[in-house]
C-alpha positions as YAML, in Angstrom:
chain: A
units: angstrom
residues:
- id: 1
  name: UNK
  ca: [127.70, 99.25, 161.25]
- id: 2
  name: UNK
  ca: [128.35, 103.51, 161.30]
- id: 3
  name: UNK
  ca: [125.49, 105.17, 161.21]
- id: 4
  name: UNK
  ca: [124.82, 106.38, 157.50]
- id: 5
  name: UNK
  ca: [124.22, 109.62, 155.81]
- id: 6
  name: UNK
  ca: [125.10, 110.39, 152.18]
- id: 7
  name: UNK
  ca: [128.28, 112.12, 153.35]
- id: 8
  name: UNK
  ca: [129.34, 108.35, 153.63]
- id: 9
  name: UNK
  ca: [129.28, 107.51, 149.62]
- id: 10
  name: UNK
  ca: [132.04, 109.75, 149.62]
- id: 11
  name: UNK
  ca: [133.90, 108.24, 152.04]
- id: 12
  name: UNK
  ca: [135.98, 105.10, 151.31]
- id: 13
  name: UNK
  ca: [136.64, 104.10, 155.35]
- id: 14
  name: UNK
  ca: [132.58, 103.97, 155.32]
- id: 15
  name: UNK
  ca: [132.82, 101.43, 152.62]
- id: 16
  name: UNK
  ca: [135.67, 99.48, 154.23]
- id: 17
  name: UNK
  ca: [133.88, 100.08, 157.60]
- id: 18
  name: UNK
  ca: [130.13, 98.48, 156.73]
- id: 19
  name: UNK
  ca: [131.37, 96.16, 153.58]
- id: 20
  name: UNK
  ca: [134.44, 94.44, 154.60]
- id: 21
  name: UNK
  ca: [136.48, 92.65, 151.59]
- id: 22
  name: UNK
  ca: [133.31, 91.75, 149.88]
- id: 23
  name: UNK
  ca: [132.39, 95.92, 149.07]
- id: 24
  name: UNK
  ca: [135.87, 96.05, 148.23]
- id: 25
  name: UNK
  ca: [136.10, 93.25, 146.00]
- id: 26
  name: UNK
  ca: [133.20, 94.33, 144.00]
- id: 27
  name: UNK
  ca: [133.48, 98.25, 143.92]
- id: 28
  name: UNK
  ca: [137.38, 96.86, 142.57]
- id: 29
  name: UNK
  ca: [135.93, 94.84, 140.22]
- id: 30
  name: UNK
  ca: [133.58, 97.78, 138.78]
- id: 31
  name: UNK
  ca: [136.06, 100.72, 138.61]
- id: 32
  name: UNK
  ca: [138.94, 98.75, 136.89]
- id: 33
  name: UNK
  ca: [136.09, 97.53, 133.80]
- id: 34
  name: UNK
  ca: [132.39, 98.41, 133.64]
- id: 35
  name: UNK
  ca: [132.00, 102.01, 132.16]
- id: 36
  name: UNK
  ca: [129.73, 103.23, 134.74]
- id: 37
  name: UNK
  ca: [132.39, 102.44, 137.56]
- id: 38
  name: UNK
  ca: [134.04, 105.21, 136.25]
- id: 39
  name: UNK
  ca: [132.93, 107.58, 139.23]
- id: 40
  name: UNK
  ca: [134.37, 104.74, 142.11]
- id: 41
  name: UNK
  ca: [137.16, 105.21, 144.56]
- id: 42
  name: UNK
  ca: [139.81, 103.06, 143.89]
- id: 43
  name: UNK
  ca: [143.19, 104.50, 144.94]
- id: 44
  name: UNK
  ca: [141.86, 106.30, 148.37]
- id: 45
  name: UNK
  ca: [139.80, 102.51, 148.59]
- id: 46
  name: UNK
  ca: [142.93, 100.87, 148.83]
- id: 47
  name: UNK
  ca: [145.00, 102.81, 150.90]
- id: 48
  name: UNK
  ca: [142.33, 102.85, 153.44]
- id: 49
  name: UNK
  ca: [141.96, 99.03, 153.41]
- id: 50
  name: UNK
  ca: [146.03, 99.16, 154.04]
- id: 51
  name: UNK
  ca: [145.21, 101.35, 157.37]
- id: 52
  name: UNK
  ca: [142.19, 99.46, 158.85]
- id: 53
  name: UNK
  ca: [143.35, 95.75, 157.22]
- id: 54
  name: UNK
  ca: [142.79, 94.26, 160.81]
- id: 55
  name: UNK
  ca: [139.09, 94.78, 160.56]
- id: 56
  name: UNK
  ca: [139.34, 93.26, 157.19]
- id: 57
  name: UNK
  ca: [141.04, 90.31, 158.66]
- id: 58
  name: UNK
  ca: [138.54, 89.49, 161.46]
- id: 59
  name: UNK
  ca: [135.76, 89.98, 159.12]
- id: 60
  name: UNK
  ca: [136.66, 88.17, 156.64]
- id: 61
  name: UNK
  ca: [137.30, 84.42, 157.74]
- id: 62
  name: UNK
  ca: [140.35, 85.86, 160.08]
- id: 63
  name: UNK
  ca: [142.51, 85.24, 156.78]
- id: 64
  name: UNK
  ca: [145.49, 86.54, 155.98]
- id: 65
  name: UNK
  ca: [146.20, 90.08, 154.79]
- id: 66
  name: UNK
  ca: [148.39, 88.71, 152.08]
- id: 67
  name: UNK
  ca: [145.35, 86.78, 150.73]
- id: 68
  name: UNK
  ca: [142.87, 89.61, 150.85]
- id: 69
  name: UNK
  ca: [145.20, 91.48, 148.73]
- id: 70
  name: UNK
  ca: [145.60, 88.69, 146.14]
- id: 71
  name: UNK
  ca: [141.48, 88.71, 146.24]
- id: 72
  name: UNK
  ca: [141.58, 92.12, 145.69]
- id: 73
  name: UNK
  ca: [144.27, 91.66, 142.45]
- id: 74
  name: UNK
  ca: [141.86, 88.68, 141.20]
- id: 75
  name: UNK
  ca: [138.87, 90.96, 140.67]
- id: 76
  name: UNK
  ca: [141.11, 94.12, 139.43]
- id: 77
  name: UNK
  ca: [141.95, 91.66, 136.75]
- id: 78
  name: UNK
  ca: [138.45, 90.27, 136.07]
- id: 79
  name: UNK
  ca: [137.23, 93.52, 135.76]
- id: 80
  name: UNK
  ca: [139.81, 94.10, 133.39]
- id: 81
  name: UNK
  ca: [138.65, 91.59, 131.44]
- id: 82
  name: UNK
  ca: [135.33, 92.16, 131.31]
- id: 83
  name: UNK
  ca: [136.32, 95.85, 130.46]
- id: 84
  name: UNK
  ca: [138.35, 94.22, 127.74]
- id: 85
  name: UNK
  ca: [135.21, 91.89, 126.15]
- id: 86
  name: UNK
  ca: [132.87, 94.51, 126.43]
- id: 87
  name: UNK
  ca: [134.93, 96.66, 124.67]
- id: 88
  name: UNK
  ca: [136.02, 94.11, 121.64]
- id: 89
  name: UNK
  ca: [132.25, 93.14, 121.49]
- id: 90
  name: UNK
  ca: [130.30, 96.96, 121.50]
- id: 91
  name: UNK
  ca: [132.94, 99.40, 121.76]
- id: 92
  name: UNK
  ca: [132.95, 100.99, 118.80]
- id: 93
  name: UNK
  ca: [129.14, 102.11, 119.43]
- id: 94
  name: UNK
  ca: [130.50, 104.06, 122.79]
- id: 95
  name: UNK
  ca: [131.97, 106.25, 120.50]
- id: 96
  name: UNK
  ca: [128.75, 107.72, 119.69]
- id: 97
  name: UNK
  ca: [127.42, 107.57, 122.87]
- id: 98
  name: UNK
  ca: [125.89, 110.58, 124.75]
- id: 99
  name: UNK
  ca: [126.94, 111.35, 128.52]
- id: 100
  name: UNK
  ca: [124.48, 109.68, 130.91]
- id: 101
  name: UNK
  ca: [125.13, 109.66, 135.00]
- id: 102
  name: UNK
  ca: [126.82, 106.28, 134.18]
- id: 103
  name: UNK
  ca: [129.06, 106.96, 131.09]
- id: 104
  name: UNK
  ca: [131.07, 110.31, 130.29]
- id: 105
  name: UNK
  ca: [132.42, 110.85, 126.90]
- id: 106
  name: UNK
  ca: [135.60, 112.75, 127.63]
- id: 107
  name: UNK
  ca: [136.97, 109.90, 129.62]
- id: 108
  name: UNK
  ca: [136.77, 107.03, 126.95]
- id: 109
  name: UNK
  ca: [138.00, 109.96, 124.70]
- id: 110
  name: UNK
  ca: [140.93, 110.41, 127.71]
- id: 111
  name: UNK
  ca: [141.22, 106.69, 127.55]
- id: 112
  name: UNK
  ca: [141.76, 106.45, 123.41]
- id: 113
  name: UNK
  ca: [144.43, 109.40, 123.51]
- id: 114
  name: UNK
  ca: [146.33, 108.06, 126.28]
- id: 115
  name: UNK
  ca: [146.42, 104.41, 124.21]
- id: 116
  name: UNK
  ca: [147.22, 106.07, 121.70]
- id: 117
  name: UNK
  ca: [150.62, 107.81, 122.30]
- id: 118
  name: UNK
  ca: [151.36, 105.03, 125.19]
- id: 119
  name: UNK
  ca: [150.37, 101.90, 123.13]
- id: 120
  name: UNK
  ca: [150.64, 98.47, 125.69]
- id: 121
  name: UNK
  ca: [152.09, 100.54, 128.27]
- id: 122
  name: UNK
  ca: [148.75, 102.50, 128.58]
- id: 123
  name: UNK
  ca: [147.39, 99.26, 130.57]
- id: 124
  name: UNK
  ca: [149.77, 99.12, 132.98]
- id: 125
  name: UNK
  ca: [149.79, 102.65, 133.65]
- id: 126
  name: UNK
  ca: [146.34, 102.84, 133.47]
- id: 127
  name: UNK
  ca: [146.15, 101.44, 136.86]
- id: 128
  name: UNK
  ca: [147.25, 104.39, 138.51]
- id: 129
  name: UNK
  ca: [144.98, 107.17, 136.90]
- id: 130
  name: UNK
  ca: [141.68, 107.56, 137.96]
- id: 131
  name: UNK
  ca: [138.48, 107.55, 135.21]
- id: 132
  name: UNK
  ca: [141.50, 106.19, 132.52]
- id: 133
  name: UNK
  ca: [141.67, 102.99, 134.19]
- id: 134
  name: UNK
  ca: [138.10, 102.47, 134.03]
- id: 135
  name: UNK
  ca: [138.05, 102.65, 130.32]
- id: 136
  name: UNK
  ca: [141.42, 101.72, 129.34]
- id: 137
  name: UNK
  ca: [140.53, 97.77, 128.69]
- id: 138
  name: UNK
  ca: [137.50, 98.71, 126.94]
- id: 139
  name: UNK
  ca: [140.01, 100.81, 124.28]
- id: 140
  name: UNK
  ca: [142.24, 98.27, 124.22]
- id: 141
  name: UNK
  ca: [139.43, 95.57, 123.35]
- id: 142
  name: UNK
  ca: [137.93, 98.42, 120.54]
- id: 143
  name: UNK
  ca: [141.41, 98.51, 118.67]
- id: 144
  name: UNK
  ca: [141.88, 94.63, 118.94]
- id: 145
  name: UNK
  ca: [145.11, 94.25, 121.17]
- id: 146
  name: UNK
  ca: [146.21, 90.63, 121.19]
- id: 147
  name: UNK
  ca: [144.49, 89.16, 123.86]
- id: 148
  name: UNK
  ca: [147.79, 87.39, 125.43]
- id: 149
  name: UNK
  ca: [149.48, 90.54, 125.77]
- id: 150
  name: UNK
  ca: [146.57, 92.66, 127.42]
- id: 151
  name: UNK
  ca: [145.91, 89.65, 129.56]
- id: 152
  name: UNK
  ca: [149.82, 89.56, 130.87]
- id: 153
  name: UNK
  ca: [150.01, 93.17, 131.65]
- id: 154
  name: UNK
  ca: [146.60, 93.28, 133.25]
- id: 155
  name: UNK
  ca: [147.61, 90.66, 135.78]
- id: 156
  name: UNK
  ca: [151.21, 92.20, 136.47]
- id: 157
  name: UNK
  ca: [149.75, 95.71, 137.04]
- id: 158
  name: UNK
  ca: [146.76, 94.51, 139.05]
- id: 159
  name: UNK
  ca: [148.80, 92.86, 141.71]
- id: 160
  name: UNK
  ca: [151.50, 96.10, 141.96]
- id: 161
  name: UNK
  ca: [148.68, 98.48, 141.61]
- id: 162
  name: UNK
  ca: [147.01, 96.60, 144.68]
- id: 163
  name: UNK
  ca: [149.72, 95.55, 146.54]
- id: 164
  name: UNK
  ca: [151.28, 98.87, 146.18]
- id: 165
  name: UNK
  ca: [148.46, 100.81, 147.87]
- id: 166
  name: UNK
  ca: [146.81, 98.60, 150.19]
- id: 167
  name: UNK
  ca: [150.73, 98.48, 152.19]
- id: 168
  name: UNK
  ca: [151.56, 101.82, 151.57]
- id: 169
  name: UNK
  ca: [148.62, 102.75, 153.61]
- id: 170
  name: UNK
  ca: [149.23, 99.71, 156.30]
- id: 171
  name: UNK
  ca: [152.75, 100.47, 156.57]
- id: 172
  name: UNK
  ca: [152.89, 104.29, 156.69]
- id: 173
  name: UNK
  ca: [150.46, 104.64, 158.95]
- id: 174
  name: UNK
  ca: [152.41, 102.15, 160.96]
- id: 175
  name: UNK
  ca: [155.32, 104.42, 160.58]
- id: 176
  name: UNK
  ca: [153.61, 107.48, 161.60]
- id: 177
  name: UNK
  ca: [152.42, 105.70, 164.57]
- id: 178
  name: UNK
  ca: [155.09, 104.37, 165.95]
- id: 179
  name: UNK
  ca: [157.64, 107.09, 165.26]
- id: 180
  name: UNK
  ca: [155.54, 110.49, 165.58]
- id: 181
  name: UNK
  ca: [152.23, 108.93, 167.54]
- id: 182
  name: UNK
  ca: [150.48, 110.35, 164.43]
- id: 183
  name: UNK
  ca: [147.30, 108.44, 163.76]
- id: 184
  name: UNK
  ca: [146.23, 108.38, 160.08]
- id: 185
  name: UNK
  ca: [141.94, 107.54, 160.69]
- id: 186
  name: UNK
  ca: [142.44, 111.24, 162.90]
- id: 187
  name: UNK
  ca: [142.30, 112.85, 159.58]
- id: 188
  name: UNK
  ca: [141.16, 109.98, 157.23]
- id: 189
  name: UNK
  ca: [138.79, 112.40, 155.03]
- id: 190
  name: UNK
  ca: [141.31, 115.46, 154.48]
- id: 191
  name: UNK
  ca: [143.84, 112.07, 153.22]
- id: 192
  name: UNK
  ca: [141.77, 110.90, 151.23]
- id: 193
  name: UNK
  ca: [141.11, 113.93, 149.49]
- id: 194
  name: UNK
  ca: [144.87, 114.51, 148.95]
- id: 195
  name: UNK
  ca: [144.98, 110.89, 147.41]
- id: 196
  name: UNK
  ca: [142.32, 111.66, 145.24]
- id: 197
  name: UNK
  ca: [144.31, 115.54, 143.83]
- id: 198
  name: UNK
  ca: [147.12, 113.21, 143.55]
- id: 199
  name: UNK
  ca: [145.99, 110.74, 141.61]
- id: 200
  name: UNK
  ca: [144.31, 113.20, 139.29]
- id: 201
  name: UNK
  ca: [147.12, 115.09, 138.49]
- id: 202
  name: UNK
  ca: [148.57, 113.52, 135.87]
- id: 203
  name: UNK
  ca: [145.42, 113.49, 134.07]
- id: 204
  name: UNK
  ca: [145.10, 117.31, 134.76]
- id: 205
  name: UNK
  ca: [148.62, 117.85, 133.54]
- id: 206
  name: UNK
  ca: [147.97, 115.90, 130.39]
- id: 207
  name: UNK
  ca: [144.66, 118.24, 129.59]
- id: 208
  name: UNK
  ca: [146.76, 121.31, 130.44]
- id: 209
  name: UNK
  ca: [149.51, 120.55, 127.67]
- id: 210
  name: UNK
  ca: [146.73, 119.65, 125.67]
- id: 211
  name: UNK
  ca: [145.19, 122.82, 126.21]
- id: 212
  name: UNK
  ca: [148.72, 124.23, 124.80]
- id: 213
  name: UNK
  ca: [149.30, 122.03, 122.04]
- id: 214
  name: UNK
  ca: [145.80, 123.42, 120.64]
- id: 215
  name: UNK
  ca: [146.19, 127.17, 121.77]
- id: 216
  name: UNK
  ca: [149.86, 126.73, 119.79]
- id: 217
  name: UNK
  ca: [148.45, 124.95, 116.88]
- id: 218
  name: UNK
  ca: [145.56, 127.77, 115.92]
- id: 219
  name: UNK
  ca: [148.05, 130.31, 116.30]
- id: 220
  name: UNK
  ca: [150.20, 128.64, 113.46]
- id: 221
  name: UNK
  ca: [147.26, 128.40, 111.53]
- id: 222
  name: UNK
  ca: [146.38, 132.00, 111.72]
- id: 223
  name: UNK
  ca: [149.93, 132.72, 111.05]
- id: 224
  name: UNK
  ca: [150.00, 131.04, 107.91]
- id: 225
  name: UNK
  ca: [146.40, 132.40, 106.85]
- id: 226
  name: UNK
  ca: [147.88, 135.87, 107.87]
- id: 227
  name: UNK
  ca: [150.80, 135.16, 105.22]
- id: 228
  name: UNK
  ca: [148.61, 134.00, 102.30]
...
């Protein structure tokens, strides 16, 4: 066990470090479903796991990496799931919501838009984009996707979103290891952070054009009140 201080909550290796696969596992579970995961670290999460997956190994049964991974995927997709019947059952009334510590507004209304102009493919993407992914399965339980289909997506993007991360940041830091002597956990915090702008800025992108759309759309309207 490090020794704690609440610098650690924002640090995924301190997770990895103290909670093994089990802290994974569940903070997984949380982030990809229930609405007050929203504020989890998934991507940096798994990319850490990837570097330090021999701890994980020896303290988890001394079971494959392979397997912790598909653990991993299993409770992405639960989560889903319960994202999915939480959102079919009460949904609608998180519309009306106000923001709490636990729940913000803007990103179920992030989460709607991005369904919206995506349709089906706004699960699998989901996966990728912090805050969305939280509360993409609840919007896709509100508007009633077919079950099936939400299901078959959730599993197929669960395992690449997982898989994807968790060996990028195994392999790479292999890579940088072995060719450059450049150890990733030297400068595991400023990494994470640039995981974390990275994930983020598609979502900041999207707000941006947003942002222009608007700005574009009141001028026209003034325009045409102008002319009358």
């Amino acid at each position: 066990m490090t020794e704690f201080d609440w610098h650690s909550l924002l640090q995924p290796q301190w997770y990895v470090a103290n909670g093994g696969v089990w802290i994974i596992l569940l903070i997984v579970f949380a982030e990809t479903g229930l609405f007050m995961g929203f504020f989890l670290p998934g991507d940096s999460l798994l990319f850490v796991s990837g570097i330090m997956w021999q701890d994980l190994e020896e303290g988890f049964f001394n079971i494959p990496f392979v397997a912790i991974m598909v653990l991993v995927s299993i409770a992405a997709i639960l989560g889903n799931q319960v994202g999915y019947w939480f959102g079919h059952k009460i949904g609608p009334a998180m519309y009306s919501w106000k923001d709490r510590w636990y729940f913000k507004q803007k990103y179920l209304q992030q989460a709607r838009v991005f369904y919206e102009e995506h349709g089906a493919g706004a699960i699998f993407m989901a996966r990728f984009l912090p805050f969305v992914r939280t509360f993409a399965p609840i919007v896709a339980g509100i508007v009633r996707m077919e079950k099936k289909k939400f299901t078959a997506i959730s599993i197929i993007s669960a395992f690449v979103w997982v898989f994807s991360m968790m060996l990028l940041g195994r392999y790479l830091h292999k890579f940088l290891l072995d060719k450059f002597q450049y150890d990733l956990t030297d400068d595991l915090e400023l990494i994470v952070i640039g995981i974390i702008f990275i994930s983020v800025l598609p979502i900041i992108f999207k707000m941006i054009q947003n942002k222009i759309r608007e700005r574009k759309a009141e001028s026209t309207n003034d325009e045409i009140s102008t002319e009358e």
